[in-house]
Backbone as JSON, one array per atom type, in Angstrom:
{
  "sequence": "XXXXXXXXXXXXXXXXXXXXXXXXXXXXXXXXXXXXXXXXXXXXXXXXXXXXXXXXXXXXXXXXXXXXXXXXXXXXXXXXXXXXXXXXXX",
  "N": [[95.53, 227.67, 27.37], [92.23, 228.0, 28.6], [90.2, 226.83, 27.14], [90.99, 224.35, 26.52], [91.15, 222.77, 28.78], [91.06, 219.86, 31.02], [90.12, 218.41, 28.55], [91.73, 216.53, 27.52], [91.82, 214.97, 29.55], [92.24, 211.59, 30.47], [93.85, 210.61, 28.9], [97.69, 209.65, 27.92], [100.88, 211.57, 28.04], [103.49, 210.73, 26.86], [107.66, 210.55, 27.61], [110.54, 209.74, 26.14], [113.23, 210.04, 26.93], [116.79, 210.53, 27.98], [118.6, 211.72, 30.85], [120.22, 214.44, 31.43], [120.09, 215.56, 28.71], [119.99, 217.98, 26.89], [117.83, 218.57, 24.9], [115.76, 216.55, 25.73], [114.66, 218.16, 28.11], [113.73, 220.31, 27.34], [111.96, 219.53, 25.94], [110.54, 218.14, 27.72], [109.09, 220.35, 28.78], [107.42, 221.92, 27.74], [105.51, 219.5, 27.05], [104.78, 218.98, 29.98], [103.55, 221.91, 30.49], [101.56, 221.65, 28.22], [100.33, 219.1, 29.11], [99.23, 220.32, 31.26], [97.44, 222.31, 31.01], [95.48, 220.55, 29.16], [94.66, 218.42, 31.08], [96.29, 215.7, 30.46], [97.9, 213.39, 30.97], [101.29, 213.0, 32.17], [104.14, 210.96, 31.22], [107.51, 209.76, 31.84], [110.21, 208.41, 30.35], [112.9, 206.54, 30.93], [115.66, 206.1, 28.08], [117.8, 204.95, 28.86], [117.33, 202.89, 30.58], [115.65, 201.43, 28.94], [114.39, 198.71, 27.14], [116.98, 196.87, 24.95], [116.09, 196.34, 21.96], [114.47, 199.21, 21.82], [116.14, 200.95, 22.51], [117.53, 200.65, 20.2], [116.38, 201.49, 18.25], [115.35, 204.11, 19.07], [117.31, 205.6, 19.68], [118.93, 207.41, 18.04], [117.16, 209.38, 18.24], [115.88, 210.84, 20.45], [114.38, 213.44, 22.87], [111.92, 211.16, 22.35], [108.68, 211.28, 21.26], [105.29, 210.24, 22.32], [101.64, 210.19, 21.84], [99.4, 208.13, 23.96], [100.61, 205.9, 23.86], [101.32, 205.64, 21.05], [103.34, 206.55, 18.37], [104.38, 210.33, 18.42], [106.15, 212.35, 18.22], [109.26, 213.35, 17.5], [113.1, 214.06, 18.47], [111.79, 217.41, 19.06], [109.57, 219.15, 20.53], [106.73, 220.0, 19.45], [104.5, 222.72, 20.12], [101.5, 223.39, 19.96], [101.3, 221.25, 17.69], [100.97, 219.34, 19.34], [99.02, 219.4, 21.39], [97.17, 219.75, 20.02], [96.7, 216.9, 19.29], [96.08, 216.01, 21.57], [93.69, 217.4, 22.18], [91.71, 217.11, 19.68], [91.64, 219.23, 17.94], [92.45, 221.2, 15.36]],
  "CA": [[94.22, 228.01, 26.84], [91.22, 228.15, 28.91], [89.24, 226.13, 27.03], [91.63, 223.21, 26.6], [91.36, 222.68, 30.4], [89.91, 218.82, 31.11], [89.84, 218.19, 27.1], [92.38, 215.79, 27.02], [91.4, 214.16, 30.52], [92.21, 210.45, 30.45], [95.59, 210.95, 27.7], [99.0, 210.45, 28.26], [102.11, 211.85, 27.08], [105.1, 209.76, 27.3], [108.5, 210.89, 26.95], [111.48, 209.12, 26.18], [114.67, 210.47, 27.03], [117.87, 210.55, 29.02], [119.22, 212.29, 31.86], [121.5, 215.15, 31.21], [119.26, 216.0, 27.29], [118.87, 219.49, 26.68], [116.43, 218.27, 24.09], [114.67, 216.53, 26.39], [114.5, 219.04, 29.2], [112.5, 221.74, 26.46], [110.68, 218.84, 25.44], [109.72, 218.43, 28.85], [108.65, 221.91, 29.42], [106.35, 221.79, 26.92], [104.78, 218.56, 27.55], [104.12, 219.17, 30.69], [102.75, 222.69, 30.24], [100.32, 221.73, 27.39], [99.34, 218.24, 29.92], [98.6, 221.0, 32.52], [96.35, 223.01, 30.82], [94.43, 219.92, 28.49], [94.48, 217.7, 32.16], [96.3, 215.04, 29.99], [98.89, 213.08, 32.13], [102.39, 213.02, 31.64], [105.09, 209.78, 31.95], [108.89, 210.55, 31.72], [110.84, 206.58, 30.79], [114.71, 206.89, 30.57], [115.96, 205.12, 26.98], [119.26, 203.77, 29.2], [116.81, 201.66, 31.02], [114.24, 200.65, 28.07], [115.11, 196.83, 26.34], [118.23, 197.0, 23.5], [115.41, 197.3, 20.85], [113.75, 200.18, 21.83], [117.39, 201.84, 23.01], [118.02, 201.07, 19.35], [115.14, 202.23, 17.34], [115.33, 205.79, 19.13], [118.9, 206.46, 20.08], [119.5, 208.94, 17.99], [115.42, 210.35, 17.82], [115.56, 211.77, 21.5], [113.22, 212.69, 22.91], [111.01, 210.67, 21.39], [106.91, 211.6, 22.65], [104.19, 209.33, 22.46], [100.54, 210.11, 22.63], [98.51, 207.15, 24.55], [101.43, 204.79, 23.21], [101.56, 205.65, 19.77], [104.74, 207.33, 18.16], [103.95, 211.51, 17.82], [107.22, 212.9, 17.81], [110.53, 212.94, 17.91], [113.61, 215.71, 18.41], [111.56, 218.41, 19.28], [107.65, 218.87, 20.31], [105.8, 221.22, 18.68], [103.64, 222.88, 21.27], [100.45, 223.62, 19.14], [100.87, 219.92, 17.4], [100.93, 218.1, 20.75], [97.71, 220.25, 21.96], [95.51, 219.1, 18.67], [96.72, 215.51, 19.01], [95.15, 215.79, 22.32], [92.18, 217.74, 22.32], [91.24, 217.16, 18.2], [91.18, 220.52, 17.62], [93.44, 221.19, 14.0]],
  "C": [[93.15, 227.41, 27.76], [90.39, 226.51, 28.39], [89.7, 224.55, 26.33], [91.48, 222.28, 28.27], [90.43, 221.01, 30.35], [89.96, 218.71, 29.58], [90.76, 216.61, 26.69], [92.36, 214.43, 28.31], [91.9, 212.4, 29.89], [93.56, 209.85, 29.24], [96.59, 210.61, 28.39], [99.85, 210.73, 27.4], [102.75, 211.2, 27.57], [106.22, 210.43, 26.71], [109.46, 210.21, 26.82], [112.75, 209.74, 25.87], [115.72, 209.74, 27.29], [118.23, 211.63, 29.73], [120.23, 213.23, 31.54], [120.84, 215.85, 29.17], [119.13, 216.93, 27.26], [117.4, 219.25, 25.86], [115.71, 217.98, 24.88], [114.48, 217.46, 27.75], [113.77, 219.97, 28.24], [111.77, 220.93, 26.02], [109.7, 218.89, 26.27], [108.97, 219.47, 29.48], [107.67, 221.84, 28.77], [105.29, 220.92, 26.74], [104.13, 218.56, 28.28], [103.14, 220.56, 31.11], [101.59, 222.58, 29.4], [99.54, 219.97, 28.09], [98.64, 219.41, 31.41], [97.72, 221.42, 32.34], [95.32, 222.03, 29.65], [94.28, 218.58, 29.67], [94.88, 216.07, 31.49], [97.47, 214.49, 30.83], [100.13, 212.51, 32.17], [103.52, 212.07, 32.03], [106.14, 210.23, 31.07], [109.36, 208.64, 31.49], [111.96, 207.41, 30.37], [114.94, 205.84, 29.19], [117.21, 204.39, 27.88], [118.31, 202.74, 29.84], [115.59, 200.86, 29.97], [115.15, 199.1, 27.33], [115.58, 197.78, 24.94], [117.19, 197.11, 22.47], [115.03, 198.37, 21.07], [115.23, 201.51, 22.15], [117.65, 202.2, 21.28], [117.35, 201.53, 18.06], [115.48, 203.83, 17.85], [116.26, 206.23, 20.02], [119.1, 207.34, 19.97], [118.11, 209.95, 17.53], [115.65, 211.3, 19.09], [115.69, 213.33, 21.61], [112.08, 212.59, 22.07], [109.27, 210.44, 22.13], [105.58, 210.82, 21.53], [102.93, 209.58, 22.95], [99.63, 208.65, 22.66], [99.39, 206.29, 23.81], [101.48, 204.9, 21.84], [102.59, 207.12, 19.59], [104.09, 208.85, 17.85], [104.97, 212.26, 17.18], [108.11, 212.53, 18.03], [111.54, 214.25, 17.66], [113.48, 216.81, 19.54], [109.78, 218.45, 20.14], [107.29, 220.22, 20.05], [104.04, 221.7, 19.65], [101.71, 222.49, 20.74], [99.92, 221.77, 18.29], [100.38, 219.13, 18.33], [99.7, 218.73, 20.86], [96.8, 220.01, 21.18], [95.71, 217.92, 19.08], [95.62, 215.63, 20.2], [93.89, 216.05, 22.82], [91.37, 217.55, 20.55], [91.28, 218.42, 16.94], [92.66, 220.59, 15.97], [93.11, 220.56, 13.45]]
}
């Protein structure tokens, strides 16, 4: 969307996966398509390298997406949800 463009400027998404995730590989698609078009800026962490709590809080969530460090989703991402969190809009 057009008029998402620059809206989300200064955002990031975080994702938290692993390597080899189908989940997270369509998470990722989506992430980074809706940081492309709201200019919001997108970090990828691996859960095998995060500290034993955080491995064991969202083991079995992945991936688990984070706007500006706070928990958004988990599973799945919901294109349209992620895109309000970051521009307000919804």
């Amino acid at each position: 969307m057009a008029e998402d463009a620059g809206a989300a400027a200064g955002r990031t998404v975080t994702m938290l996966g692993r390597s080899g995730c189908h989940l997270c590989e369509q998470a990722l698609e989506v992430i980074q398509r809706v940081c492309a078009e709201t200019g919001a800026r997108v970090e990828v962490r691996d859960l095998d390298a995060a500290p034993q709590t955080e491995r064991d809080d969202y083991w079995d969530k992945i991936p688990v997406t984070f706007v500006d460090g706070a928990r958004h989703d988990f599973w799945r991402v919901d294109e349209q949800r992620l895109r309000a969190a970051l521009t307000g809009a919804g």
